[in-house]
C-alpha positions in Angstrom: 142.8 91.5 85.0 142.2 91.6 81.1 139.9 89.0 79.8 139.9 86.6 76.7 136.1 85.7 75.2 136.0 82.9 72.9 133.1 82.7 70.6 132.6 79.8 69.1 129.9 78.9 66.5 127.3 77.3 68.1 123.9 78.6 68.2 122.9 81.2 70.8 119.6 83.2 70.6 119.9 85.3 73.6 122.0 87.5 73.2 121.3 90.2 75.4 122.2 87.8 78.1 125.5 87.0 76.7 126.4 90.6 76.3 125.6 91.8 80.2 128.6 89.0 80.6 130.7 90.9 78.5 133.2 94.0 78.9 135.2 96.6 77.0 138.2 95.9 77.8 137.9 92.1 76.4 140.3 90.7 74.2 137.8 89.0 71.8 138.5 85.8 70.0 136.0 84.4 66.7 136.8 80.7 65.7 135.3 80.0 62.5 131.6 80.1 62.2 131.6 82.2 65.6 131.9 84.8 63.2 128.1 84.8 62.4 127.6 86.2 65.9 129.7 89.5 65.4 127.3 91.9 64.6 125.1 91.2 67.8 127.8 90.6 70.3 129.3 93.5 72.1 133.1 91.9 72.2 135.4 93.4 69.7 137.6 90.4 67.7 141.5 90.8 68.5 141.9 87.4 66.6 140.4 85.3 64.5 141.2 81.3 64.1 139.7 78.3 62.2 139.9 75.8 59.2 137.3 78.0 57.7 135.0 75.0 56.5 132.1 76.2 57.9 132.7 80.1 57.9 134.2 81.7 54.4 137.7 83.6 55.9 137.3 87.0 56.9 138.5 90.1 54.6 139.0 92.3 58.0 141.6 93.9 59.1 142.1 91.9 62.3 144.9 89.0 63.1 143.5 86.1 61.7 145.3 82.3 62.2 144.7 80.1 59.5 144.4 76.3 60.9 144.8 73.0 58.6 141.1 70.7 58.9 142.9 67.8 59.8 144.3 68.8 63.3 143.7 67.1 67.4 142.9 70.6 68.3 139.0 71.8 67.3 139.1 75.7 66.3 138.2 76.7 69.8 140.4 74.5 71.7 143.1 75.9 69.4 141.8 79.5 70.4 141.7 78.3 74.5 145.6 77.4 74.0 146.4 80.3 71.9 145.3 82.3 74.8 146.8 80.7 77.4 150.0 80.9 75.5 149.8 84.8 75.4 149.0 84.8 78.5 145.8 85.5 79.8 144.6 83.8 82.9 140.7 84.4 82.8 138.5 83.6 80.2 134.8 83.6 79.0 133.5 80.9 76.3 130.4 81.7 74.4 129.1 79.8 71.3 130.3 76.6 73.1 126.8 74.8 73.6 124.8 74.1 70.9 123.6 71.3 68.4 126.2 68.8 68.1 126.6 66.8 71.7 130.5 66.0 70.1 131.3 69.6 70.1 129.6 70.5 73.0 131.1 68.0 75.4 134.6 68.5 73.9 134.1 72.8 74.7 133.0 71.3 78.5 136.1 69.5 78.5 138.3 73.3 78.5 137.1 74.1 81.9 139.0 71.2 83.0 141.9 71.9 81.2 141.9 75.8 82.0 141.3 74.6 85.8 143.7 72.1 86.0 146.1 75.3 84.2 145.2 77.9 87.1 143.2 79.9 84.7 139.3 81.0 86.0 137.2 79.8 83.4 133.5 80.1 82.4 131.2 79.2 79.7 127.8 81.4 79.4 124.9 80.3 77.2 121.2 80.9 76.5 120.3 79.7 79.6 123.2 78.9 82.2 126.6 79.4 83.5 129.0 77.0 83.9 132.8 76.6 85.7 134.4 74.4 87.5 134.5 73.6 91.1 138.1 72.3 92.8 140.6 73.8 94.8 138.4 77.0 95.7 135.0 76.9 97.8 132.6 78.9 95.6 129.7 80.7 96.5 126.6 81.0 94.8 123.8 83.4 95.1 119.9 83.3 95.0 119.7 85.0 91.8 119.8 82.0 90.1 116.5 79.4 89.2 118.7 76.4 90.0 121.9 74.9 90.0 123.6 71.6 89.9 126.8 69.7 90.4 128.3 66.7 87.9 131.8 64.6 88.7 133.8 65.4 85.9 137.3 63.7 84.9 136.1 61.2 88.4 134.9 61.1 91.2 134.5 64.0 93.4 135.1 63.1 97.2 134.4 65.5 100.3 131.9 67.3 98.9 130.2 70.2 101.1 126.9 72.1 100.2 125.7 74.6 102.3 122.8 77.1 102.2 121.0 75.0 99.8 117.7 73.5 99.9 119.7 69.6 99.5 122.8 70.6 101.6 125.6 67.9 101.8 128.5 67.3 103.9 131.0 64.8 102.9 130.1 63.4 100.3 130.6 61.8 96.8 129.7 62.3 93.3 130.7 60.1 90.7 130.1 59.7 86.9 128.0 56.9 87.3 125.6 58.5 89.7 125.2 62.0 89.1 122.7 63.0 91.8 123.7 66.7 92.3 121.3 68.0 89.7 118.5 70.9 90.0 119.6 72.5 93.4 118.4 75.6 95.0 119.6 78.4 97.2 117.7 78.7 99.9 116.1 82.3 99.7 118.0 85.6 100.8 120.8 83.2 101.4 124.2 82.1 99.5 125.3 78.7 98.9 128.9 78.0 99.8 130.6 74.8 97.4 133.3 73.3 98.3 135.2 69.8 97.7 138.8 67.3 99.2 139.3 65.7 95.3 138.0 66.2 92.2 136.1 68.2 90.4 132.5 69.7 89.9 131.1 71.3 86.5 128.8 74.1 88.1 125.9 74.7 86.6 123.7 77.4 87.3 120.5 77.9 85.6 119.3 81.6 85.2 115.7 82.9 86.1 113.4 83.5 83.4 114.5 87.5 84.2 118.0 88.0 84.1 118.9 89.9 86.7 120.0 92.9 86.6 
């Protein structure tokens, strides 16, 4: 299945993590100030879309969508249903998480709305992967430092954690006790996620070696 990327403009400093996510075949797509992260990422752009107030607009030879500043949609929520629209059904956000909390929580909102679309989602940064947890169980492996489990959009009921070192079995996370945070795999094992309503933001913390 061909992938979209979205690369959006906030910071990211590791970016030979980012690129062992990535793959030639992906359809690439820059909103904005993403654009500064071209020349280190290994994802060719098939489109470029933004307001341009933060990024002068290209002079390449690529499709670009010029977007008005006063809109609902941010540039990369623009770019997510852009997408979707042309079809695609799995997708990798990078440039996401950064320095403004606004932004950042508003890019964490997509993998609720690519979930609740029947799209597979992720969103890699410096330091973690994140995706949502709902219909599917989803397994994890011990390659990763930690990992940990917030209600988003409500409560999440029936959850079931196995092959962790805090395992779970029925139970229920809600926004206004988020005690599923810093999780392990048990060693040599996988942990198996799964949940009755709701949904989990997954977030998996990588080792100080990615692996390889």
């Amino acid at each position: 299945m061909k992938r979209c990327v979205i690369v959006g403009g906030a910071g990211i400093t590791r970016y030979d993590r980012i690129n062992r996510f990535l793959r030639e075949d992906d359809f690439g797509i820059f909103c904005d100030c993403g654009l500064r992260h071209l020349p280190f990422l290994q994802v060719k752009p098939g489109l470029v879309v933004g307001d341009f107030d933060s990024h002068e607009r290209p002079d390449m030879d690529v499709e670009t969508i010029v977007l008005p500043r006063e809109k609902d949609d941010t540039d990369t929520f623009f770019a997510v249903k852009e997408a979707v629209r042309r079809g695609y059904d799995d997708f990798l956000l990078t440039g996401v998480i950064g320095e403004r909390l606004d932004h950042t929580l508003a890019n964490l909102s997509i993998l609720q709305y690519l979930d609740a679309a029947g799209k597979t989602a992720r969103i890699v940064d410096d330091w973690s992967e994140m995706c949502i947890v709902s219909r599917k169980e989803t397994e994890i492996s011990d390659d990763c430092a930690y990992f940990s489990l917030l209600a988003v959009g409500g409560p999440a009921k029936g959850i079931r954690i196995a092959g962790a070192k805090y395992p779970l079995e029925d139970g229920t996370i809600t926004g206004e006790f988020q005690y599923g945070v810093s999780n392990e795999v048990l060693p040599g094992q996988t942990a198996r996620i799964s949940l009755r309503e709701g949904r989990l933001l997954l977030v998996k913390v990588f080792r100080d070696e990615f692996p390889a």
